[in-house]
C-alpha positions as CSV (number, residue, x, y, z in Angstrom):
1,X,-17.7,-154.1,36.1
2,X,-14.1,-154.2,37.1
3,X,-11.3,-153.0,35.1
4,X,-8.0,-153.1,35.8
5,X,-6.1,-151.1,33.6
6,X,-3.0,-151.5,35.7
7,X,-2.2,-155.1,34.9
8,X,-3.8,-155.2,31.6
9,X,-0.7,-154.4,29.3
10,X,-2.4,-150.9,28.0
11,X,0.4,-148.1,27.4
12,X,3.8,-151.0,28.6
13,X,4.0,-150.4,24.3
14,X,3.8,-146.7,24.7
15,X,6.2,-146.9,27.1
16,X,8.8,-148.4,24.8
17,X,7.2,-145.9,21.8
18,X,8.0,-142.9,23.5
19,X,11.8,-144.3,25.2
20,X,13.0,-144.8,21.4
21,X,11.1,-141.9,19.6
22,X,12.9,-139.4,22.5
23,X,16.3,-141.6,22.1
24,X,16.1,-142.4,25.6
25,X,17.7,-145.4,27.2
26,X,16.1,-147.6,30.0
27,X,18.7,-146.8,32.5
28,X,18.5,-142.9,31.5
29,X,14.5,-142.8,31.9
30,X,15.0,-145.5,35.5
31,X,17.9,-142.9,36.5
32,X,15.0,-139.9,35.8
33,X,12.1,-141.7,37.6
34,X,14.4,-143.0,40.5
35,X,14.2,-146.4,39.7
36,X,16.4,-149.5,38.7
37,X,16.9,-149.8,35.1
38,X,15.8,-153.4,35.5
39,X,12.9,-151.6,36.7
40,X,12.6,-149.8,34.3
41,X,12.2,-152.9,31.6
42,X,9.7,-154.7,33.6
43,X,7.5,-151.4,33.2
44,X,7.8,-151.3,29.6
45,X,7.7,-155.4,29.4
46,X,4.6,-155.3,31.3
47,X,5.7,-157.4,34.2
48,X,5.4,-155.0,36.6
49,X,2.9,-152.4,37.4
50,X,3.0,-148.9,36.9
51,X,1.8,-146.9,39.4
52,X,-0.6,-143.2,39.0
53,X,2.7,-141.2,40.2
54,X,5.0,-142.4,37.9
55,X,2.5,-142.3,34.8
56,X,2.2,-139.1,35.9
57,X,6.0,-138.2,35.7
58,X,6.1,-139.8,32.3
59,X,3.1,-137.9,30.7
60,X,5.3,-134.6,32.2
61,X,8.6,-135.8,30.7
62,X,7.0,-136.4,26.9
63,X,4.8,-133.6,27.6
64,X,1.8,-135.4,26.5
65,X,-1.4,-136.4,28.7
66,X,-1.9,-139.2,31.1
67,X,-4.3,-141.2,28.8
68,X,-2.0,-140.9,25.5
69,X,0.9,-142.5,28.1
70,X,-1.3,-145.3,29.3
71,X,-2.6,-145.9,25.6
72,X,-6.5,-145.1,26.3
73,X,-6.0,-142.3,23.5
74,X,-4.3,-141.9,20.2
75,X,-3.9,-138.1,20.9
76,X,-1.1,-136.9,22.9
77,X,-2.4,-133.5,23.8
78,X,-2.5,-132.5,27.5
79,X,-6.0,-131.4,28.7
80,X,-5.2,-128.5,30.9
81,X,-5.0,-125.4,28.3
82,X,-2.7,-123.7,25.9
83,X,-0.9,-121.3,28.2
84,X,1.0,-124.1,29.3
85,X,1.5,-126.6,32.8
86,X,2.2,-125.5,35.8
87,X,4.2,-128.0,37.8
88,X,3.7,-127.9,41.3
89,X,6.6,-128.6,44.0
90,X,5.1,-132.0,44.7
91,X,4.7,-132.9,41.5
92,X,8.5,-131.7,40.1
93,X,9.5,-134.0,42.6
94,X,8.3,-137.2,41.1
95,X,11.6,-136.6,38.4
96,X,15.1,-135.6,38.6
């Protein structure tokens, strides 16, 4: 069995959820990821695919986990502990 969460649609709403609920605008969250804020629109619009680094970024930006951003949970909690995430270099780098 194949699935292909990527073009499926899955999070593109949680996307635009978390944008509003933070007051964020396209271009602010495009000018944060390094991308376009046209970009940016076709993430949330579902016309263009997001890939694992940038899922990644957001999850670290809403400080919430991977699966809440790509809508495969209803619970935002990060899996990796209570004292906190530890950002490594590469990873930091993903945002501005």
């Amino acid at each position: 069995m194949n699935i292909n969460i990527q073009n499926s649609g899955i999070g593109h709403e949680r996307l635009k959820e978390m944008r509003r609920r933070h007051k964020y605008t396209q271009k602010h969250l495009g000018n944060m990821l390094n991308v376009a804020q046209s970009t940016y629109s076709d993430y949330e619009n579902g016309t263009l695919s997001i890939h694992s680094e940038l899922w990644f970024a957001l999850a670290i930006i809403y400080n919430v986990s991977v699966d809440y951003m790509m809508g495969l949970t209803d619970d935002p909690r990060r899996l990796w502990g209570q004292d906190g995430f530890h950002v490594t270099e590469n990873a930091s780098n993903l945002i501005k």
